[in-house]
C-alpha positions in Angstrom: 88.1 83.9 99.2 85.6 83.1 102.1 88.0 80.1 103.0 91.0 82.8 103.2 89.0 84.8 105.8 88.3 82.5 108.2 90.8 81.5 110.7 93.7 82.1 108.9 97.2 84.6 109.3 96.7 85.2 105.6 93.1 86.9 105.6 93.8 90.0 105.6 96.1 90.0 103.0 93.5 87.9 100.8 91.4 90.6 101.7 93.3 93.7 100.4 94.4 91.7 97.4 90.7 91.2 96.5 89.0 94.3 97.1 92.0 96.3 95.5 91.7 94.1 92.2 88.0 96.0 92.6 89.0 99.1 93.2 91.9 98.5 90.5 89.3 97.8 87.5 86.9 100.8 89.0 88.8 103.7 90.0 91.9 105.4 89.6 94.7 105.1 92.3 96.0 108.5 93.6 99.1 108.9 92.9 100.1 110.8 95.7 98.2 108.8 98.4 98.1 104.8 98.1 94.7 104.4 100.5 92.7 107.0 98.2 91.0 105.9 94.5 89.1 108.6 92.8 87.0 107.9 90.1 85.5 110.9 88.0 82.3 110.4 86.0 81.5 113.4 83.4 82.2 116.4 85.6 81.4 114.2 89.0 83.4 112.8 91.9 83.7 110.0 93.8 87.1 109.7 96.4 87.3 106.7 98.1 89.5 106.2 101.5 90.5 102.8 102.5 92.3 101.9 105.7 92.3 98.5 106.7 88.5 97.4 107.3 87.3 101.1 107.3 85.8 102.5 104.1 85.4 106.1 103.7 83.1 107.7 101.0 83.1 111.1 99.5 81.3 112.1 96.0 79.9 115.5 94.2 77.0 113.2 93.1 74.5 111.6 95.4 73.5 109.3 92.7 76.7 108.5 91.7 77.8 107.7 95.7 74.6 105.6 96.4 75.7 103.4 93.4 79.0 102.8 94.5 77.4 102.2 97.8 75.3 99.4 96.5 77.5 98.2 94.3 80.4 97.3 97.5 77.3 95.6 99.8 76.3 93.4 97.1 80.1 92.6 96.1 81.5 92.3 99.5 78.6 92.0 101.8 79.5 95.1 103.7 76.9 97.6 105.6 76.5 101.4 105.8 76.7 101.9 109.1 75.9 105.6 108.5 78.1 109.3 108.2 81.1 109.2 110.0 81.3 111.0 114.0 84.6 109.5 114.9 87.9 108.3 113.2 90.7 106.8 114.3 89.8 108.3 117.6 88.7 112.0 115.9 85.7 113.1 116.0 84.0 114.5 112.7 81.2 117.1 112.0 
């Protein structure tokens, strides 16, 4: 994997193909959207947005979204870079 991402026109499919075989054996895809997975957890949420390299994160359960959050920087070396003010050129509040 690591060799994929370096340097080569085939990363970022080696990318997507990885982290959606996570996302595959963790969450449910939406049917109705192919970037969203939702994974419910007693009467909890978690939705998860992906969109190329951006990961978006909403949950019902703090504890539930910390995990998840832990669980994708120790698996893919990612950071939290913190709530989200602007995407794809939007800003949020």
């Amino acid at each position: 994997m690591k060799k994929a991402l370096y340097g080569l026109k085939k990363a970022p499919r080696a990318w997507n193909s990885c982290i959606d075989k996570y996302f595959q054996d963790n969450f449910t895809k939406c049917p109705h959207e192919h970037a969203l997975d939702i994974k419910v957890k007693g009467g909890d949420v978690l939705i998860m947005c992906l969109y190329m390299d951006d990961l978006i994160i909403i949950g019902s359960n703090l504890s539930m979204f910390e995990e998840f959050k832990e669980a994708m920087i120790n698996k893919f070396e990612m950071t939290d870079i913190g709530l989200m003010s602007y995407y794809f050129g939007i800003e949020v509040k």
